[in-house]
BALO-484942 format. One record per residue (C-alpha): residue number from 0; residue in three letters; chain; y negated, z negated, x negated. Coordinates in steps of 0.5 Angstrom, whole numbers, padded with zeros to 4 digits. Layout:
BEGIN
KEKOL  pos  code  unit     c2     c3     c1
KEKOL  NUM   ALA     A      Y      Z      X
...
This chain:
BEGIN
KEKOL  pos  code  unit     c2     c3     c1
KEKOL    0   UNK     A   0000   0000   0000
KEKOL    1   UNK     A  -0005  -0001  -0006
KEKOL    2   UNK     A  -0004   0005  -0009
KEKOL    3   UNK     A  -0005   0008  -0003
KEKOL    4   UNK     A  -0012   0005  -0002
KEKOL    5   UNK     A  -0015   0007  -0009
KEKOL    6   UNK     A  -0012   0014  -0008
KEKOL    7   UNK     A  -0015   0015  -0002
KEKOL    8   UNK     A  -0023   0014  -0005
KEKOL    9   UNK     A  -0021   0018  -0010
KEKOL   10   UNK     A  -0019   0024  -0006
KEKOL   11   UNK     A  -0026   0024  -0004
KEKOL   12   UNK     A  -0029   0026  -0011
KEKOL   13   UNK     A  -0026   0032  -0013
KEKOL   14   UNK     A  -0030   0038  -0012
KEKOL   15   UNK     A  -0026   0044  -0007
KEKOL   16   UNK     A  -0025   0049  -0010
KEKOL   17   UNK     A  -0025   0055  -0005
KEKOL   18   UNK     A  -0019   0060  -0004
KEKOL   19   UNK     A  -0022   0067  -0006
KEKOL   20   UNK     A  -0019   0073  -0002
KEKOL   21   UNK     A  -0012   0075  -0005
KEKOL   22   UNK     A  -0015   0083  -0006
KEKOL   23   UNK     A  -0022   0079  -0009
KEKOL   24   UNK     A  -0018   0074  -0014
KEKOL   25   UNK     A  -0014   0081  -0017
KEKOL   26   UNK     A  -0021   0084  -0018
KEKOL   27   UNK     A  -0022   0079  -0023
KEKOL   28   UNK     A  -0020   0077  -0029
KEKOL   29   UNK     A  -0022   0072  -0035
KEKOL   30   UNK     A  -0023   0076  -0042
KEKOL   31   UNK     A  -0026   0073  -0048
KEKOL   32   UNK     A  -0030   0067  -0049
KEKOL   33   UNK     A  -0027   0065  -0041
KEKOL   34   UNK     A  -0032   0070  -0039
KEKOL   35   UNK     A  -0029   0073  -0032
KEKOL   36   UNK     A  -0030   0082  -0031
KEKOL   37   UNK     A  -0030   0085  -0024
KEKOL   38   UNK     A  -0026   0092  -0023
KEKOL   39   UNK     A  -0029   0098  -0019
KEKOL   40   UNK     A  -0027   0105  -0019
KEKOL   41   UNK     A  -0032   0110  -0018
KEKOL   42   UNK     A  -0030   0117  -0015
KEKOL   43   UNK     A  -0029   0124  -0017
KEKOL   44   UNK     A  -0035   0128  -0016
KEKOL   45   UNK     A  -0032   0135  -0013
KEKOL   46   UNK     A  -0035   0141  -0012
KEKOL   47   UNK     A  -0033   0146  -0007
KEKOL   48   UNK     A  -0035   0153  -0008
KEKOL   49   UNK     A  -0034   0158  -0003
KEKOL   50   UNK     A  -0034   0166  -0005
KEKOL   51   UNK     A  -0033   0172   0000
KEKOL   52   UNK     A  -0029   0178  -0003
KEKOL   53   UNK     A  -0028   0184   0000
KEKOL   54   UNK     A  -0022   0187   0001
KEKOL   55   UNK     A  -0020   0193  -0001
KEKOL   56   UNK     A  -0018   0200   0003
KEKOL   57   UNK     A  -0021   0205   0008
KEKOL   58   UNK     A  -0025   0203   0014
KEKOL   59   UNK     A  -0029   0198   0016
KEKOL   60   UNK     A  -0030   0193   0011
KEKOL   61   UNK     A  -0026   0187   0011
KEKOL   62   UNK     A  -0027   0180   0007
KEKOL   63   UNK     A  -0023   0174   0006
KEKOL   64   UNK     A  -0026   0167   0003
KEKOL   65   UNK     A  -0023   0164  -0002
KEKOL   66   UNK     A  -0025   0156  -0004
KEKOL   67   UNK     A  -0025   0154  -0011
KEKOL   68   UNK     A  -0026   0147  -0013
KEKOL   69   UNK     A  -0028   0144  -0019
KEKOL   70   UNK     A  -0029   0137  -0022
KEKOL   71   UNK     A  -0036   0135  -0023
KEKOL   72   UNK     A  -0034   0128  -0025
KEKOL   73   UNK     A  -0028   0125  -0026
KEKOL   74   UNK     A  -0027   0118  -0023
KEKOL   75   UNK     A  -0027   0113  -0028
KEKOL   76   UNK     A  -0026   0105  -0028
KEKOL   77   UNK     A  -0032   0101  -0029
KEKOL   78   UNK     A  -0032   0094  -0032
KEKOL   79   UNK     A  -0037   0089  -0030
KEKOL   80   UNK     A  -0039   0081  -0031
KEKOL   81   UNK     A  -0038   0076  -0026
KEKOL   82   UNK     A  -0038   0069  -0024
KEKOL   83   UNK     A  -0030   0065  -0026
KEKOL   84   UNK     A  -0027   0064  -0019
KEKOL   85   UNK     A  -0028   0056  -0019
KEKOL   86   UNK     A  -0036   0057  -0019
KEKOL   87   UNK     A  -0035   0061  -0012
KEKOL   88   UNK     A  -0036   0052  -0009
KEKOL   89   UNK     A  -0038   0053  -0001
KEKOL   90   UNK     A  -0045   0051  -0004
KEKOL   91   UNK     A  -0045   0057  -0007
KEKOL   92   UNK     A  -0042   0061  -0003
KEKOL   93   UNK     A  -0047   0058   0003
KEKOL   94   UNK     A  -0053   0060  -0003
KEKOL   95   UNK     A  -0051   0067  -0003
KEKOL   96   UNK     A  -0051   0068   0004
KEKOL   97   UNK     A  -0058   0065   0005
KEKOL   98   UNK     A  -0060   0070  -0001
KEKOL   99   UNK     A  -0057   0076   0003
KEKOL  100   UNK     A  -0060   0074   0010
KEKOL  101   UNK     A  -0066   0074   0006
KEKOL  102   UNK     A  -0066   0080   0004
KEKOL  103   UNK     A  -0064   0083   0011
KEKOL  104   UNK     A  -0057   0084   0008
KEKOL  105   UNK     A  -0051   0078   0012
KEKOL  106   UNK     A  -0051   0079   0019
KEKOL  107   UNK     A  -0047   0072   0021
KEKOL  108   UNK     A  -0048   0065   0020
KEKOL  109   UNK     A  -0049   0061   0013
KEKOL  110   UNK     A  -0041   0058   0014
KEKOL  111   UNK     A  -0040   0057   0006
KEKOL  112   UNK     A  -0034   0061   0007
KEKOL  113   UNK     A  -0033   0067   0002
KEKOL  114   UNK     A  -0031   0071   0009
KEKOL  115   UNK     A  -0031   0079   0010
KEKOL  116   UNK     A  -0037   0079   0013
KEKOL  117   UNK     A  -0041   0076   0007
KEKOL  118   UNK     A  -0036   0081   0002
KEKOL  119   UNK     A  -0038   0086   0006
KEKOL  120   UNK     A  -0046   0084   0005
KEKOL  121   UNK     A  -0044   0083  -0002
KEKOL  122   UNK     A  -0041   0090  -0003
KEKOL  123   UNK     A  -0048   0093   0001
KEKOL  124   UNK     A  -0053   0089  -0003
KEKOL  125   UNK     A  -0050   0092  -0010
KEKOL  126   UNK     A  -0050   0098  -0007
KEKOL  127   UNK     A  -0057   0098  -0006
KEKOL  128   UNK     A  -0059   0095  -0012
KEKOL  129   UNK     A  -0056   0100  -0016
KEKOL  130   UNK     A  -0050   0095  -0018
KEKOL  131   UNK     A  -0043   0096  -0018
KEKOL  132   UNK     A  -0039   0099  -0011
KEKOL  133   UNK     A  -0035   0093  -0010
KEKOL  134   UNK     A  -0035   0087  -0006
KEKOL  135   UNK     A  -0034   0082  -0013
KEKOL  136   UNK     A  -0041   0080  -0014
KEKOL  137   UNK     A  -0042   0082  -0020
KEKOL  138   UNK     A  -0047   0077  -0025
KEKOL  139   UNK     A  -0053   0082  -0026
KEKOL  140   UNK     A  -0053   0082  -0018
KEKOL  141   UNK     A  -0052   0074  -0017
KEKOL  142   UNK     A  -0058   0074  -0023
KEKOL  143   UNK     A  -0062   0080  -0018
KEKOL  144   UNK     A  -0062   0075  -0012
KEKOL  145   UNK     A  -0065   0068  -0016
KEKOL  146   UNK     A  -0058   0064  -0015
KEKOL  147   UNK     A  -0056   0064  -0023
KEKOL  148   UNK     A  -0060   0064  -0029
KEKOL  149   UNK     A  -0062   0068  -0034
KEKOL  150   UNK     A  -0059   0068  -0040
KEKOL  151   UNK     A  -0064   0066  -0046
KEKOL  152   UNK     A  -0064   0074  -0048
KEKOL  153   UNK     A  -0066   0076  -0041
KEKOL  154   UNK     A  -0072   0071  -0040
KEKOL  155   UNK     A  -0074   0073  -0047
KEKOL  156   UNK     A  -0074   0080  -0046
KEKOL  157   UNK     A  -0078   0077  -0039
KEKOL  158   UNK     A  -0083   0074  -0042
KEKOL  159   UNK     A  -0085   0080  -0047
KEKOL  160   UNK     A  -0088   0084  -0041
């Protein structure tokens, strides 16, 4: 029964660590120096040309359309900085959405949940923004929104201007 008791207080102090969306989680991962790196694939650009030949014989002229296709740009895999998993608390996911309505971008309530609709304010913000084309918030995003700090650089460079 005493143990019991003291464990029960003790329960009460540790941190939540939420559970990010399975298909997110495998979006990251942890490389060098504990940094972590979302994954984003951008699409092939392709090109369709059309080309209208004649066909050859007597009489009325006749003509077919060929479709020819090239690759304008191949799709490649982009890798960008973002925060670990353990840094997604409620808090911060509630800080998040609060930017993200701010800036007109999350239509639902302030849950703290890292739920579809805020993933897919996330998507549109980056998108947007120029960023990657992902549902993983990416750091520069984070930083772009006010809710993670400049880097020493990044404020030096900052305060040049």
């Amino acid at each position: 029964m005493f143990r019991l008791l003291l464990a029960l207080p003790l329960a009460a102090c540790t941190v939540a660590v939420p559970e990010l969306p399975a298909f997110i989680e495998a979006e990251i991962a942890t490389g060098t120096e504990g940094r972590c790196h979302g994954r984003d694939i951008t699409p092939a650009v392709i090109e369709t040309a059309r080309e209208q030949i004649r066909e050859p014989g007597d009489g009325p002229a006749r003509y077919r359309t060929i479709a020819r296709q090239r690759i304008l740009h191949e799709r490649r895999e982009v890798l960008f900085e973002t925060l670990c998993p353990p840094e997604f608390t409620p808090a911060f996911v509630e800080t998040l959405q609060r930017a993200l309505v701010t800036r007109g971008f999350h239509p639902g309530p302030v849950t703290g949940q890292l739920d579809r609709a805020t993933l897919d304010a996330v998507q549109a913000f980056q998108r947007s923004s120029g960023g990657p084309d992902s549902p993983v918030l990416s750091l520069a995003s984070a930083q772009r929104l006010g809710i993670r700090a400049l880097s020493p650089d990044q404020l030096e460079v900052m305060n040049r201007r």
